[in-house]
VMD Tcl script that builds the backbone (N, CA, C; Angstrom):
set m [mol new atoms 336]
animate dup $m
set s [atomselect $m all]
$s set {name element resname resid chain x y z} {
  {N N UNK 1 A 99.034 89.713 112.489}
  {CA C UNK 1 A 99.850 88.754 111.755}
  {C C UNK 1 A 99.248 87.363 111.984}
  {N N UNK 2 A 99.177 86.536 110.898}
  {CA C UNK 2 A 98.380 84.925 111.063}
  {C C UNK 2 A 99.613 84.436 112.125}
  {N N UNK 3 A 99.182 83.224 112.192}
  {CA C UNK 3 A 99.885 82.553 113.496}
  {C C UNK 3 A 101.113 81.945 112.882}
  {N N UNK 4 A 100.698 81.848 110.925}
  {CA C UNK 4 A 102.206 81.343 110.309}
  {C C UNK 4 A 103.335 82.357 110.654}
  {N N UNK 5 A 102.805 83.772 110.840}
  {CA C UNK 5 A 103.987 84.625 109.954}
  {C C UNK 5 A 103.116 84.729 108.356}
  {N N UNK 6 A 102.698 84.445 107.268}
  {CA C UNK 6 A 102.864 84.640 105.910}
  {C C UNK 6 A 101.681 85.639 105.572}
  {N N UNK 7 A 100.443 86.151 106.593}
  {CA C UNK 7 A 99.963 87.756 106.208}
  {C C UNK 7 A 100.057 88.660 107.441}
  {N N UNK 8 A 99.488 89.731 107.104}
  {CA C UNK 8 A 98.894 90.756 108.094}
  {C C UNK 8 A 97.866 90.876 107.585}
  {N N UNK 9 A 96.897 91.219 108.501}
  {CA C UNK 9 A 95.469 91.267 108.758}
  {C C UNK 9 A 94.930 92.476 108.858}
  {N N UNK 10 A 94.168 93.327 107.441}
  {CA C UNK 10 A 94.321 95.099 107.663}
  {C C UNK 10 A 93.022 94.756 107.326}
  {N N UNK 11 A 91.877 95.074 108.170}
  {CA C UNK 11 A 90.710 95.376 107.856}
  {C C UNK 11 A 89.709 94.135 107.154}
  {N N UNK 12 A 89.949 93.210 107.896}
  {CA C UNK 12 A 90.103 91.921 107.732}
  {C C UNK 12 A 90.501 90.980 106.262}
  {N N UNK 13 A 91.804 91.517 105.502}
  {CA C UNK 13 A 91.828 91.407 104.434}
  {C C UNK 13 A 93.184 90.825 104.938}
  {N N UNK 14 A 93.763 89.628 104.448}
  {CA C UNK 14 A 94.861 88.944 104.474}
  {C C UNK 14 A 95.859 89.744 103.494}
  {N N UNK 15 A 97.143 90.335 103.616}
  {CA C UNK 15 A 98.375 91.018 102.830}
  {C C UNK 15 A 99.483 90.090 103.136}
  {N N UNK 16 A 100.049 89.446 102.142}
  {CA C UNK 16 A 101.165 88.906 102.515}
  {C C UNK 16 A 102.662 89.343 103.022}
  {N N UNK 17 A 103.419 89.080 104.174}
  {CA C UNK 17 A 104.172 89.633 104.974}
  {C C UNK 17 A 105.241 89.695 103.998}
  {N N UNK 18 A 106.371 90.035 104.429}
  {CA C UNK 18 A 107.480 90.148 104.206}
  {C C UNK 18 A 108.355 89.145 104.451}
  {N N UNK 19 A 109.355 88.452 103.487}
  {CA C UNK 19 A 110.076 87.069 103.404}
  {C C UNK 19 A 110.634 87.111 104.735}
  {N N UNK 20 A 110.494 86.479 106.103}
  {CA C UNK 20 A 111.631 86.697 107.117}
  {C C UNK 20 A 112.859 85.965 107.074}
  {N N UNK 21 A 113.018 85.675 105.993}
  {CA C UNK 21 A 114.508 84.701 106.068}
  {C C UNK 21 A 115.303 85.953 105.230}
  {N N UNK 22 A 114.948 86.922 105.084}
  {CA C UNK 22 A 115.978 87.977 104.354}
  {C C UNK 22 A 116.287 88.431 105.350}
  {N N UNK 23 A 117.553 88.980 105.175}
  {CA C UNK 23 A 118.609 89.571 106.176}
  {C C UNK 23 A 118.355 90.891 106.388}
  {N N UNK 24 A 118.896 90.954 107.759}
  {CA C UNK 24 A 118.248 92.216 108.268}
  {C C UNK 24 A 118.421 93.468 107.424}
  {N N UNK 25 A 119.235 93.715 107.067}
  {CA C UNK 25 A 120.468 94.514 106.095}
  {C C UNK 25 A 119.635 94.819 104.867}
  {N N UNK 26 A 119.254 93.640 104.131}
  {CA C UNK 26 A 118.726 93.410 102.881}
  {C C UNK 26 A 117.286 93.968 102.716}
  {N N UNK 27 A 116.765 93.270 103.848}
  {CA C UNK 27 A 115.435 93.939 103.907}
  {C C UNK 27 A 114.908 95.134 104.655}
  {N N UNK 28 A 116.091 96.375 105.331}
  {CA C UNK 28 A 116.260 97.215 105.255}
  {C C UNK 28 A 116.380 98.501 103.968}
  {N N UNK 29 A 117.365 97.699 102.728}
  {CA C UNK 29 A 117.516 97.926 101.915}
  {C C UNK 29 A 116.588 98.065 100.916}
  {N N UNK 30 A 115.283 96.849 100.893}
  {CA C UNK 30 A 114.306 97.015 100.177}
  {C C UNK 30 A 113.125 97.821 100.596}
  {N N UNK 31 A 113.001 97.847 102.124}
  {CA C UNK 31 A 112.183 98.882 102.541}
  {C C UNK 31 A 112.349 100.222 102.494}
  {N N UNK 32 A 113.479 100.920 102.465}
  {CA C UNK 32 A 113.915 101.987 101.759}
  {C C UNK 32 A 114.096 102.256 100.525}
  {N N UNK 33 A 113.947 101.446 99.860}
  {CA C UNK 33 A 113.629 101.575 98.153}
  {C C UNK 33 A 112.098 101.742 98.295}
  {N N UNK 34 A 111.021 100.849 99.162}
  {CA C UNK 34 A 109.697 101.047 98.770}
  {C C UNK 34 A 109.709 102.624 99.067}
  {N N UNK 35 A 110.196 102.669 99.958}
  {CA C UNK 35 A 109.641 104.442 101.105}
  {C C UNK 35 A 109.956 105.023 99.932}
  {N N UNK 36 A 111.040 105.519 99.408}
  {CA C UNK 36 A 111.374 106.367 98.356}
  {C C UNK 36 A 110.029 106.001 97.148}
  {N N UNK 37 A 110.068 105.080 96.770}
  {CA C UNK 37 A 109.118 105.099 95.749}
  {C C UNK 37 A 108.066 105.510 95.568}
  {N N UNK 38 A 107.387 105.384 96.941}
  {CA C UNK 38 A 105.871 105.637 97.376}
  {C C UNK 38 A 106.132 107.203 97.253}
  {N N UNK 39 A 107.352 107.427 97.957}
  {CA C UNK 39 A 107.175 108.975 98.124}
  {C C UNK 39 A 107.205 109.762 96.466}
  {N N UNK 40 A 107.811 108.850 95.547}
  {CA C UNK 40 A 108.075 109.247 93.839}
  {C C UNK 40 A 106.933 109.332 93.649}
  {N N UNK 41 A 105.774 108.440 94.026}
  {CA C UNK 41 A 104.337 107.991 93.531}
  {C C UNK 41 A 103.474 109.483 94.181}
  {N N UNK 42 A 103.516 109.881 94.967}
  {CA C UNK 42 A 103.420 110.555 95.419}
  {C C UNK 42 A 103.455 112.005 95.384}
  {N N UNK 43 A 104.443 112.498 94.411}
  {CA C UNK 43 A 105.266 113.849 94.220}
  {C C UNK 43 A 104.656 113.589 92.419}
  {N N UNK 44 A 104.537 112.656 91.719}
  {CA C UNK 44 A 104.217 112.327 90.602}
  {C C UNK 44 A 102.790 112.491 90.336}
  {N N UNK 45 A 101.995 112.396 91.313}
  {CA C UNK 45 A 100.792 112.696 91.210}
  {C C UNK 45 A 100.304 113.816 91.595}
  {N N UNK 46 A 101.102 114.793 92.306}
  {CA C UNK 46 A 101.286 116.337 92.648}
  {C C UNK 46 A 101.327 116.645 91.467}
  {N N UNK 47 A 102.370 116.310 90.484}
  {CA C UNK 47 A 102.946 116.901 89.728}
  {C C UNK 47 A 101.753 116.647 88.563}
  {N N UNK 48 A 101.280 115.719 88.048}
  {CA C UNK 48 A 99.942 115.112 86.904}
  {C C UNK 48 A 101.331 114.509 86.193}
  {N N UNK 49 A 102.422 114.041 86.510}
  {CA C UNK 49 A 103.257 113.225 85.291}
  {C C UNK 49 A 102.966 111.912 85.556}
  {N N UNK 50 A 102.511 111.302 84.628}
  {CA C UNK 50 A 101.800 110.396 84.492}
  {C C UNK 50 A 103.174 109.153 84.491}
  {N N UNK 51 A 104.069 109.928 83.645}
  {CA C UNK 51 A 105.319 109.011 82.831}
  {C C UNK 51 A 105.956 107.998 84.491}
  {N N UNK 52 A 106.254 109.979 85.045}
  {CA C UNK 52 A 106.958 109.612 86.465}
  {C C UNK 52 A 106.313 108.782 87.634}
  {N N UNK 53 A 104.852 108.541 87.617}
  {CA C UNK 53 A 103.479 107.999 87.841}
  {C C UNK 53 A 104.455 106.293 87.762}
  {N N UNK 54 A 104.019 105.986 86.727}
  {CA C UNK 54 A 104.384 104.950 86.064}
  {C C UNK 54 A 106.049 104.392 86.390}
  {N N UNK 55 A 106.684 104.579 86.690}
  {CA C UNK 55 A 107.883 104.186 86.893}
  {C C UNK 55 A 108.373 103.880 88.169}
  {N N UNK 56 A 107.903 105.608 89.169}
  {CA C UNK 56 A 107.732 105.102 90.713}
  {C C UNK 56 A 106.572 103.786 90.979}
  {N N UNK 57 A 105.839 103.701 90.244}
  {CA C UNK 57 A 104.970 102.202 90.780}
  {C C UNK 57 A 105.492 101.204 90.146}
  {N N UNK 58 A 106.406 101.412 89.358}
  {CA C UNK 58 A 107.368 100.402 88.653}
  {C C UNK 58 A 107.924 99.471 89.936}
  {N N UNK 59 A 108.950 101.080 90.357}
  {CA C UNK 59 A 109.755 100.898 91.909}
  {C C UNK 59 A 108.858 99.956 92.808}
  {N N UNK 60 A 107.690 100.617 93.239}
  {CA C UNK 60 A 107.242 99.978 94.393}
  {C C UNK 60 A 107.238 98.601 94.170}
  {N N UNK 61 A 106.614 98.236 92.957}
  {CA C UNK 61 A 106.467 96.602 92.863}
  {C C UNK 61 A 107.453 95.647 92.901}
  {N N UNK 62 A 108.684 96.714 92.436}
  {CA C UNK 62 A 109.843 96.327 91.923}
  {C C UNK 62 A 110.646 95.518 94.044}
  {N N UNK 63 A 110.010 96.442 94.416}
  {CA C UNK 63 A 110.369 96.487 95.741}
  {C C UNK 63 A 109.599 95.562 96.701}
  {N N UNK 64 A 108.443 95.555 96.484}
  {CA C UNK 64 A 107.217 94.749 97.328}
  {C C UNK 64 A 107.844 93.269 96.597}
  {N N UNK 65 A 108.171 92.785 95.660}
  {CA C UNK 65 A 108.589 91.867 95.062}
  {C C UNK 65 A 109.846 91.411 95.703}
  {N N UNK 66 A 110.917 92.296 96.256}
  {CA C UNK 66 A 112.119 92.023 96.521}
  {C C UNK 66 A 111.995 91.533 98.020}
  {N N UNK 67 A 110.511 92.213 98.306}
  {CA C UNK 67 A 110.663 92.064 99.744}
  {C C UNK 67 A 109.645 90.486 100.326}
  {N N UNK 68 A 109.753 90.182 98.812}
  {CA C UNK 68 A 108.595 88.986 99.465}
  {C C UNK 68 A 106.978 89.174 99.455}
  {N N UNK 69 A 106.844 90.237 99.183}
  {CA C UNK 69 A 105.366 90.878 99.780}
  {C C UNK 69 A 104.228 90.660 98.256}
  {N N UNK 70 A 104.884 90.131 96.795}
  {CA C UNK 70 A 104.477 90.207 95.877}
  {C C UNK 70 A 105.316 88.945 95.373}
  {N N UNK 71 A 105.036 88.567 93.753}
  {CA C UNK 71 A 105.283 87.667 93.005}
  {C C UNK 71 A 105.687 86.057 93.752}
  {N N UNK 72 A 106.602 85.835 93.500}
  {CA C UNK 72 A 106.389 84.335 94.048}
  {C C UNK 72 A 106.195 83.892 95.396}
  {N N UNK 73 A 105.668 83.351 95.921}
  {CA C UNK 73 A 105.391 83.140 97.505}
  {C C UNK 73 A 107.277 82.769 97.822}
  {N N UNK 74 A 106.901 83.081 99.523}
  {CA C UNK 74 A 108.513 82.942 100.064}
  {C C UNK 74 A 108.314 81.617 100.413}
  {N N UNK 75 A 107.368 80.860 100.805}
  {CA C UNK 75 A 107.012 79.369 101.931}
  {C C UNK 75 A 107.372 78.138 100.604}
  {N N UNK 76 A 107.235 77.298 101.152}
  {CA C UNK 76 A 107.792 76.042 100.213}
  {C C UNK 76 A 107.160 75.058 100.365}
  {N N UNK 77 A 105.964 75.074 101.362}
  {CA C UNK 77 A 105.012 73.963 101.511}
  {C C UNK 77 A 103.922 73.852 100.302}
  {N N UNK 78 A 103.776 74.467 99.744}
  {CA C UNK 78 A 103.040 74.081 98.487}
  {C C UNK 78 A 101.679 74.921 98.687}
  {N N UNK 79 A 101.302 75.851 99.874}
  {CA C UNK 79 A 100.470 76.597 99.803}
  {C C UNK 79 A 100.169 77.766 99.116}
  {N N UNK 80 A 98.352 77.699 98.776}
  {CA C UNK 80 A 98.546 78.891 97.826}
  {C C UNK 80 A 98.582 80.004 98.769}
  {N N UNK 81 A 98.416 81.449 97.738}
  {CA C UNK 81 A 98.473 82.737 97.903}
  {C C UNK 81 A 97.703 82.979 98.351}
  {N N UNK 82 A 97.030 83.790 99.499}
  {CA C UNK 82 A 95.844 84.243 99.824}
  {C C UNK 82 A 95.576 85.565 99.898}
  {N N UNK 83 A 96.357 86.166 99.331}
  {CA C UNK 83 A 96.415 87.633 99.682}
  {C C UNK 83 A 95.731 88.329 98.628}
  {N N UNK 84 A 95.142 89.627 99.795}
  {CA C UNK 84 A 93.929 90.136 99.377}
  {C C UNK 84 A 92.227 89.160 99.313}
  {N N UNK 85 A 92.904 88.034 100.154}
  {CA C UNK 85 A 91.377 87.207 100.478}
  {C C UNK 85 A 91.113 87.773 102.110}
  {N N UNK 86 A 89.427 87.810 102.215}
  {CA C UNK 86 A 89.121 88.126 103.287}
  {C C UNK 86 A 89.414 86.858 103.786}
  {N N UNK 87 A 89.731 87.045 105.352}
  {CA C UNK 87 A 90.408 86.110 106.414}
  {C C UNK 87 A 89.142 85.050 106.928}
  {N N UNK 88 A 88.265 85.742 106.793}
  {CA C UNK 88 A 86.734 84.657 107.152}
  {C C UNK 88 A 87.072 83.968 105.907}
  {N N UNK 89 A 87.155 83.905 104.860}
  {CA C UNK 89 A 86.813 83.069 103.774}
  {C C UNK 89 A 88.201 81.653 103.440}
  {N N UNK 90 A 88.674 82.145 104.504}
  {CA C UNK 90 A 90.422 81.218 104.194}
  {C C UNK 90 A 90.449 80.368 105.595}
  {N N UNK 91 A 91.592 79.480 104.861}
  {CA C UNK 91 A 91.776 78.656 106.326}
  {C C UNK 91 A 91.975 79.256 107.514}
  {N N UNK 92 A 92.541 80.720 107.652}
  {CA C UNK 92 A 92.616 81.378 108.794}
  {C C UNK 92 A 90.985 81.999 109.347}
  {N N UNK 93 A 90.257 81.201 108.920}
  {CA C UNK 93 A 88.366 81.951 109.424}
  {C C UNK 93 A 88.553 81.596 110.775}
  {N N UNK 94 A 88.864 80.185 111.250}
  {CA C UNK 94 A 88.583 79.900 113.000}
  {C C UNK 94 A 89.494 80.876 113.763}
  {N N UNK 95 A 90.472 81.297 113.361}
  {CA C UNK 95 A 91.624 81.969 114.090}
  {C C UNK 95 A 91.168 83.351 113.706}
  {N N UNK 96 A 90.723 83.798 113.040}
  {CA C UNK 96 A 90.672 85.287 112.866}
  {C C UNK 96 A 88.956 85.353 113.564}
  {N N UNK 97 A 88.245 84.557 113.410}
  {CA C UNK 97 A 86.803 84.977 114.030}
  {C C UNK 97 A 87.394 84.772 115.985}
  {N N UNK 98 A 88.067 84.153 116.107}
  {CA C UNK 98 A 88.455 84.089 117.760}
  {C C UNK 98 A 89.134 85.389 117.883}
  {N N UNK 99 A 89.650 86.113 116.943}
  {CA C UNK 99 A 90.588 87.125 117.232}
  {C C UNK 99 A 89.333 88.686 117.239}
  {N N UNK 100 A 88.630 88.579 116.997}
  {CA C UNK 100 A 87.380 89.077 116.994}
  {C C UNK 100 A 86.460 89.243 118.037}
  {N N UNK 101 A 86.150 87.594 118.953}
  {CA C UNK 101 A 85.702 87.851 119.518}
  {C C UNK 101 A 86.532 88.081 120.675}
  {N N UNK 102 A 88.134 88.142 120.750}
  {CA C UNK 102 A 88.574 88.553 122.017}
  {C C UNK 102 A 88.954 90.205 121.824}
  {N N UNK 103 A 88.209 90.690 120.790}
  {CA C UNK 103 A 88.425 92.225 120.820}
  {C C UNK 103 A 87.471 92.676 120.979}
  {N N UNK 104 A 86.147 91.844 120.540}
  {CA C UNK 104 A 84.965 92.470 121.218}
  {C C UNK 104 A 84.961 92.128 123.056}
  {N N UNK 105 A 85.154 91.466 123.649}
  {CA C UNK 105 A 85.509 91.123 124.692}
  {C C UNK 105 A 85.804 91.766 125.569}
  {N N UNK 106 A 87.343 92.081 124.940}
  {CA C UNK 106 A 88.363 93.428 125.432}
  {C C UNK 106 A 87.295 94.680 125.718}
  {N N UNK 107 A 86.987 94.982 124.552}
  {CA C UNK 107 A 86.518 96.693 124.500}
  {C C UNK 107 A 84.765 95.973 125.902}
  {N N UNK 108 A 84.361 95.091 125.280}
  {CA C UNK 108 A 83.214 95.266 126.407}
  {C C UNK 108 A 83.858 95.217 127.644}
  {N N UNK 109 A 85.062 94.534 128.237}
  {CA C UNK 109 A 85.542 95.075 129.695}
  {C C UNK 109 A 86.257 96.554 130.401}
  {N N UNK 110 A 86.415 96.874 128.896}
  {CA C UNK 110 A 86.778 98.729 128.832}
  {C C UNK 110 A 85.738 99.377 128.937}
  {N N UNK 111 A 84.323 98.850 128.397}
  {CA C UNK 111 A 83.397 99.936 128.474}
  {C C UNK 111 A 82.396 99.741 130.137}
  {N N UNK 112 A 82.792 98.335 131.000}
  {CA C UNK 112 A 82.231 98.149 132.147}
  {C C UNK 112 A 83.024 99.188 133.332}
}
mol reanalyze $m
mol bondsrecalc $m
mol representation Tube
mol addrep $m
């Protein structure tokens, strides 16, 4: 997670987090709409229905959206979107290349 809170860091690719000012409740609520969906997306492509394809990814977006994770940013400082930018290429490069070298670090005192 950046040091804001506003991505996670999967393979050094910035994903934007989830709104944390939604209530616990709420965003319970939308994360169980994604799970179900994925799992529609899922059973739909077992199946070759393309229709049902199309509707569960309706859901998901419908959901990644509710949850903050898509369409309008949650922050209010006027920053853009970075998601799906590699983390070297964004203002988070000094903080994510330090986060790097304290994992190469790590593993070289695991392998002494």
């Amino acid at each position: 997670m950046t040091p804001d809170g506003r991505y996670l860091v999967v393979r050094g690719r910035l994903w934007r987090a989830s709104n944390p000012a939604l209530a616990d409740e709420v965003r319970q609520r939308h994360v169980n709409a994604l799970m179900d969906a994925r799992r529609a997306v899922k059973t739909a492509l077992a199946q070759g229905d393309r229709a049902m394809e199309a509707q569960a990814r309706a859901r998901v977006d419908a959901a990644k959206v509710a949850l903050g994770e898509r369409g309008p940013v949650w922050w209010d400082d006027g920053a853009p979107d970075l998601t799906r930018k590699l983390a070297r290429n964004t203002c988070y490069s000094e903080w994510f290349a330090a986060l790097a070298q304290e994992a190469e670090q790590g593993g070289a005192r695991l392998r002494q």
